[in-house]
ZAMARGU-4260 file (C-alpha; in steps of 0.2 Angstrom, whole numbers, plus 5000, padded with zeros to 4 digits):
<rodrens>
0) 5306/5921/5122 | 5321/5919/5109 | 5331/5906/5108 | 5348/5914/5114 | 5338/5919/5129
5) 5333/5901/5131 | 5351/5896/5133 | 5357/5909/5144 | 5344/5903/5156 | 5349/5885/5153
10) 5368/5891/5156 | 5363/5901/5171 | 5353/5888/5179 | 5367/5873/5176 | 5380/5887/5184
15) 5371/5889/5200 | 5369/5871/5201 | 5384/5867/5200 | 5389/5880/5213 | 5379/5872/5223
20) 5384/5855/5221 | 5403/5862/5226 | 5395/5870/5241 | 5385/5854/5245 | 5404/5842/5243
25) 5410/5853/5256 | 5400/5848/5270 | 5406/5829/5268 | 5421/5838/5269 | 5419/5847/5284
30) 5410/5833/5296 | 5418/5817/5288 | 5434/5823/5301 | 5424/5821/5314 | 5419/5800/5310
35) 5438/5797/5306 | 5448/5804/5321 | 5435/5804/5334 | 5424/5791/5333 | 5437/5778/5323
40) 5451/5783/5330 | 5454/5792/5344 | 5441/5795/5356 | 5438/5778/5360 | 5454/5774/5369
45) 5455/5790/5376 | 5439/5791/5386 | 5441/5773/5390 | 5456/5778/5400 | 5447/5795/5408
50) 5431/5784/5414 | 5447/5768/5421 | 5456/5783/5429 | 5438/5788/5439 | 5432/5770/5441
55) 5430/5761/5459 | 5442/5750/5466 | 5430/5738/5456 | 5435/5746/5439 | 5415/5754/5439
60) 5409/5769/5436 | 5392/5776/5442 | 5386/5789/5429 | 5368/5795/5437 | 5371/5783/5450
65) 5371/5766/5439 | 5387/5754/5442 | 5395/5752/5424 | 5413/5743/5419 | 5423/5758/5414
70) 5427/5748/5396 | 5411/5746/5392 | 5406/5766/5394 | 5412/5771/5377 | 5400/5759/5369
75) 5385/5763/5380 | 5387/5781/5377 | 5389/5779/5358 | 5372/5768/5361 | 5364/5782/5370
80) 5368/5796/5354 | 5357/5782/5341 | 5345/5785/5354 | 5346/5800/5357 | 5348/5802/5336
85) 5332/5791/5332 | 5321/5804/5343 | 5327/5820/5333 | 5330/5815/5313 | 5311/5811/5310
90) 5308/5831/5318 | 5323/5838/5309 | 5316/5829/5293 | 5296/5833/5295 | 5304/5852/5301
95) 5316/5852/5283 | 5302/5847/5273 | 5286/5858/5280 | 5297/5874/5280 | 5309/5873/5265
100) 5320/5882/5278 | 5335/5867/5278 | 5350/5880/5280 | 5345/5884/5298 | 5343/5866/5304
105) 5359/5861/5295 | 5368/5876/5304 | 5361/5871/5321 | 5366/5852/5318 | 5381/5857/5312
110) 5389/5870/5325 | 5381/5861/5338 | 5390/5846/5334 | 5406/5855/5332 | 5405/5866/5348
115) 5403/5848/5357 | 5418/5841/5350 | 5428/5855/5350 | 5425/5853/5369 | 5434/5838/5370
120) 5449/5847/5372 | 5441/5850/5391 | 5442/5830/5393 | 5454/5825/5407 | 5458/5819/5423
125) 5441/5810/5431 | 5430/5820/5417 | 5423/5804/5409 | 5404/5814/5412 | 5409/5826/5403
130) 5418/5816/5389 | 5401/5805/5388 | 5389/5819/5387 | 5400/5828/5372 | 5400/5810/5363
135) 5381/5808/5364 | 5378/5827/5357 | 5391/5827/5343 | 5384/5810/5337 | 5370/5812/5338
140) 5370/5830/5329 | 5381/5823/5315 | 5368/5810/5311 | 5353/5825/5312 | 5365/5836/5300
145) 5366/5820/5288 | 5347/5820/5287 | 5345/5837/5281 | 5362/5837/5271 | 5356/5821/5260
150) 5339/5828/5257 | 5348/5844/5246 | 5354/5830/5233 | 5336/5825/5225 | 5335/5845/5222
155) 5354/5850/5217 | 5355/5837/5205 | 5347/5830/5189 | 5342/5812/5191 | 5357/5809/5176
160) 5369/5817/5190 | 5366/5812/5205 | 5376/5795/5206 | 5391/5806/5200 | 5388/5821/5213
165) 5385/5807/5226 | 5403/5800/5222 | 5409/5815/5223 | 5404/5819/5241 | 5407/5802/5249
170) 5426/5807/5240 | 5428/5824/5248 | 5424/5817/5266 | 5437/5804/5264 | 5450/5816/5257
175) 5446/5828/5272 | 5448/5812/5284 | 5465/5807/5278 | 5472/5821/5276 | 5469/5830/5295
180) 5471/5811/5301 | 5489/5813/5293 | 5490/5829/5302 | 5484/5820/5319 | 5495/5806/5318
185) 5512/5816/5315 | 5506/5826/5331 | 5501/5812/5343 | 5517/5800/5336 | 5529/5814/5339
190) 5521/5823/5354 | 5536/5823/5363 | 5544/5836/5349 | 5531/5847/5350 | 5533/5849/5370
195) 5516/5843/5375 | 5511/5826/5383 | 5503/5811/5374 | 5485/5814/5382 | 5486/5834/5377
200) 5490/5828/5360 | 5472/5818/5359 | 5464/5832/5367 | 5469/5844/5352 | 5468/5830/5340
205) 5449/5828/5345 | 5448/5847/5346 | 5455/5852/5330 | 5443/5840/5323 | 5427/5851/5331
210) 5435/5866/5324 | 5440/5859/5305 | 5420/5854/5305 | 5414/5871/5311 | 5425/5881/5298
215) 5419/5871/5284 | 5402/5872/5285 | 5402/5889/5282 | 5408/5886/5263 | 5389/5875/5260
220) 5381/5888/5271 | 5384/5901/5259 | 5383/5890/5246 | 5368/5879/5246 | 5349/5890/5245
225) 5333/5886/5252 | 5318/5882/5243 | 5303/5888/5252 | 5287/5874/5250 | 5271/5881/5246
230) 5260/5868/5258 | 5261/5873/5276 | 5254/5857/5285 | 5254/5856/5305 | 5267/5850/5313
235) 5270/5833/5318 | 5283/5827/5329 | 5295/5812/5335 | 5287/5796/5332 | 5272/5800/5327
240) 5282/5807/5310 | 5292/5792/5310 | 5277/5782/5311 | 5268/5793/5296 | 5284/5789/5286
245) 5284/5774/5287 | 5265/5772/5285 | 5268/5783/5269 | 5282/5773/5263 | 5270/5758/5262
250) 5259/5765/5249 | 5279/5765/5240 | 5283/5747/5244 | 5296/5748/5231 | 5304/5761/5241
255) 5302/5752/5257 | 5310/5734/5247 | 5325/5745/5243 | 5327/5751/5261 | 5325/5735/5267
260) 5340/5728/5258 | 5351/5741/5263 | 5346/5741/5281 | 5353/5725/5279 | 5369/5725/5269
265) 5376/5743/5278 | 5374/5734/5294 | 5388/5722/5288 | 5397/5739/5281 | 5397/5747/5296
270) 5401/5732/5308 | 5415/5727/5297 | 5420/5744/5299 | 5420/5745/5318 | 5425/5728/5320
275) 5441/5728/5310 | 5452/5735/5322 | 5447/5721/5335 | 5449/5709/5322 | 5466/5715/5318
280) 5473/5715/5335 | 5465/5703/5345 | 5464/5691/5331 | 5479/5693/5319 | 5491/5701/5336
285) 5493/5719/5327 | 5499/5734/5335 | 5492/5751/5335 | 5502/5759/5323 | 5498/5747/5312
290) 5480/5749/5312 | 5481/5765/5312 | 5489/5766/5295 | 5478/5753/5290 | 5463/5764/5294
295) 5472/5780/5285 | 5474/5766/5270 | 5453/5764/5271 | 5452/5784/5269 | 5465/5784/5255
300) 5458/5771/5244 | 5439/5777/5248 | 5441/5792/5238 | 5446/5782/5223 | 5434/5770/5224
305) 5420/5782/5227 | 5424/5792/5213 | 5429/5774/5201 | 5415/5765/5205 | 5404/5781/5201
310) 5411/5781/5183 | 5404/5763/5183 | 5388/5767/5189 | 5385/5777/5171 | 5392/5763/5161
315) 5383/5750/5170 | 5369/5758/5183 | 5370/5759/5201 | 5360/5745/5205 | 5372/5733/5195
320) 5386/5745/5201 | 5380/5740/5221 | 5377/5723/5217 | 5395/5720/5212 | 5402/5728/5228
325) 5392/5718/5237 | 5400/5704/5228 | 5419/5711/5230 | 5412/5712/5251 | 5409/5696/5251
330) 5425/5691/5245 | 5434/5699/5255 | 5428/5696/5271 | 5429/5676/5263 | 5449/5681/5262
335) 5450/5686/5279 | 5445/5672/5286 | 5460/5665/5283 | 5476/5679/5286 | 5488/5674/5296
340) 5491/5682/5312 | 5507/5693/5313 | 5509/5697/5294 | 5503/5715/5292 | 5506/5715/5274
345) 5490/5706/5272 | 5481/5713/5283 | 5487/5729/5273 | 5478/5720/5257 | 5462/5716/5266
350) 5461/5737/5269 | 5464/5740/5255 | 5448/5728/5248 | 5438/5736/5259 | 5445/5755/5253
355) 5440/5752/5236 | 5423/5748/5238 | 5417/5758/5253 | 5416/5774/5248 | 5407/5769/5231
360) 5396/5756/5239 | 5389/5770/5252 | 5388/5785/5241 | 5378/5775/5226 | 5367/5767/5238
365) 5362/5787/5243 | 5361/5794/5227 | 5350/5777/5222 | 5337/5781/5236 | 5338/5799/5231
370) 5327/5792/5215 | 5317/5785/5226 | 5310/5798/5237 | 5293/5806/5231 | 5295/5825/5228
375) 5294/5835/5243 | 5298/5824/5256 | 5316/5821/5254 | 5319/5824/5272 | 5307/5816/5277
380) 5313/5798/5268 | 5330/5804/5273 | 5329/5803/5289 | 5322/5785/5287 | 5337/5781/5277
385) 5349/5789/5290 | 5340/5781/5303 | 5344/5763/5292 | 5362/5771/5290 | 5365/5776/5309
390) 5351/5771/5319 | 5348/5752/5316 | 5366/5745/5313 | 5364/5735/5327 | 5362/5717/5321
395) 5379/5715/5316 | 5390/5720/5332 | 5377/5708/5340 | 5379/5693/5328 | 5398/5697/5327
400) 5399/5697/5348 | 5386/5681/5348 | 5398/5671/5339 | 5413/5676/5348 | 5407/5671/5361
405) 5398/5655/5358 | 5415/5649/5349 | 5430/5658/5354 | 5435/5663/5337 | 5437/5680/5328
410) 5437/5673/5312 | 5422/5663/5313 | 5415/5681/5319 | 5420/5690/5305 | 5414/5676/5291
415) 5398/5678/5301 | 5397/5693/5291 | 5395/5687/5275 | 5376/5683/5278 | 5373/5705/5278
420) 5379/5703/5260 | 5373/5689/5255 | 5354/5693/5261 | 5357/5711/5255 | 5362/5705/5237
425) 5348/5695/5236 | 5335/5707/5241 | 5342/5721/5231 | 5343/5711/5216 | 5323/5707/5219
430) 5319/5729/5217 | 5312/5734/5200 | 5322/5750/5204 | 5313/5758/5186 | 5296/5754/5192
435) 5301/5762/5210 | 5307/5777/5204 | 5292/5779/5191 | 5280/5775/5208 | 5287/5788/5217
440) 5283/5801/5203 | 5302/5804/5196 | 5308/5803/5180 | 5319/5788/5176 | 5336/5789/5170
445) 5344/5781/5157 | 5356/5770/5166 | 5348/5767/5184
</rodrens>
């Protein structure tokens, strides 16, 4: 074979990956909508109200004939979809990796997901059922379409790459999440000028958002391609495939160190995330607007530090990348200890800390694990690492509420956090990440 023919190949093969890694971007482009205006945003308050409006003279609610305080139904529900999430990921990821076949499962996560948020537009009156049985499907189909959507990075990327192509998605869902969130917000602020009322401006604001996820998935659909595996092995399902993970992750304790530590230091993440708001106005006496555009601030800022703290990732590596942003994490949750209440500016400044290394902090941490994974079973480890991403962040809201409680103080609560970071730091630090990546049979980059 001549050596022109060599480099056409070469050329070739580096064209179709990177059309593939465009079509891959686009899925965080796609779902990304879905976690900013309708789980952050505007769902929440919304079905609050639907479930207060169907609530007992007592303020319950009796979904399948259980007496439950309508405040508390959006949580539970949200509770329910982990659930319902944790049962399905280990199948979807034992599924992606027997077959090859991941477009199929990807498309059925996807629409299903998008049909049941699209449907929130039928969320009114006394419908808080209804509301609550959308919310535990769309969840939990995002997190089973993140399983097989993260395993196509170990195969679209070159281990030189992947921190990069990482970045580079985590940015694209933040840009798609400001930008229809912009949309939203004009819509919902000035309902009044586009002649409909201020609950049929959430209901298109949560419907739109089905509909932007559905349209979009199309672009990595026809993008991304399957690649059939040679080993058909029998099927083994729920648990039982979590279990083996797990039981095959221990003969890769490296692998299992490095999931440890970010079990622990993404629970801070998405506590702080979720928490924020309450901080902000039951703390510091914010209003919603301003919270709102704090949020859409996060979204902003995201997408720069994804893509700046990528670039430092192939000037320092991602581990030392990560280990820095656990630092800046730490800081500033330190700084907000001590805002004072009523002076948005700061609280403006806080946002923006945590929008420059949020995005960056997530995406390396993916693209890190993606090294990681023994080839062939990226869904499989995936859906362990989803389930560390979605299905275990747990021990944060409940240290955070604990505190609260046992002292009356928000800020206490939110310093509380610093223990995620500080434990995650030190457990990272302790991973040979060289040595893992060369025990689970993957070639090592040069800045890791």
């Amino acid at each position: 074979m001549g050596t022109d023919t060599v480099r056409a190949q070469v050329a070739d093969e580096a064209t179709g990956r990177r059309r593939e890694q465009r079509g891959w971007y686009f899925y965080d482009w796609a779902c990304s909508v879905y976690s900013t205006s309708v789980l952050t945003v505007f769902l929440g308050p919304y079905l609050t109200s639907v479930a207060r409006s169907a609530a007992d003279a007592d303020g319950f609610v009796h979904p399948l004939g259980i007496p439950v305080r309508s405040g508390s139904f959006f949580a539970y529900c949200v509770s329910a979809s982990v659930i319902v999430a944790i049962l399905v990921m280990p199948l979807a990821g034992a599924a992606a990796d027997r077959t090859g076949r991941k477009k199929p499962l990807l498309a059925a996560a996807a629409y299903t997901g998008a049909g049941a948020t699209t449907g929130l537009f039928f969320l009114d009156g006394h419908r808080y059922l209804l509301g609550g049985f959308l919310l535990i499907v769309a969840n939990a189909s995002v997190a089973v379409s993140m399983v097989v959507y993260n395993s196509y990075l170990p195969q679209i990327a070159p281990p030189e790459e992947r921190d990069a192509v990482s970045s580079r998605g985590w940015a694209f869902g933040y840009a798609a999440g400001s930008f229809v969130l912009i949309a939203n917000l004009v819509l919902f602020t000035a309902h009044g000028s586009f002649g409909v009322s201020e609950a049929m401006a959430v209901r298109i604001c949560l419907a739109s958002a089905g509909l932007w996820w559905g349209l979009f998935t199309l672009v990595p659909l026809r993008r991304l391609r399957d690649r059939r595996t040679a080993a058909v092995a029998p099927p083994v399902h729920g648990w039982r495939q979590l279990a083996a993970t797990i039981r095959d992750m221990r003969r890769k304790p490296l692998t299992l160190a490095f999931l440890l530590a970010y079990l622990v230091y993404n629970d801070g993440i998405q506590t702080v995330i979720s928490q924020a708001s309450v901080y902000g106005s039951e703390e510091l006496g914010l209003g919603q607007s301003t919270l709102i555009t704090a949020v859409l601030m996060v979204q902003v800022l995201a997408v720069a530090g994804a893509l700046g703290m990528g670039r430092l990732a192939r000037t320092y590596g991602a581990k030392r990348t990560i280990l820095g942003s656990l630092v800046a994490w730490t800081v500033t949750l330190a700084a907000g200890f001590f805002l004072p209440a009523g002076r948005p500016v700061w609280f403006f400044v806080l946002a923006a800390g945590i929008g420059l290394v949020l995005g960056g902090s997530q995406a390396l941490s993916r693209s890190l694990f993606s090294h990681l994974v023994p080839p062939g079973k990226e869904a499989e480890y995936f859906s362990a690492y989803e389930m560390s991403d979605r299905g275990m962040s747990w021990l944060g809201p409940l240290l955070f509420g604990v505190t609260y409680q046992l002292t009356g103080s928000y800020r206490d609560a939110i310093v509380s956090l610093v223990a995620f970071f500080a434990i995650g730091f030190l457990l990272l630090a302790r991973v040979p990440v060289g040595r893992a990546i060369r025990d689970a049979g993957n070639p090592v980059p040069d800045r890791i």
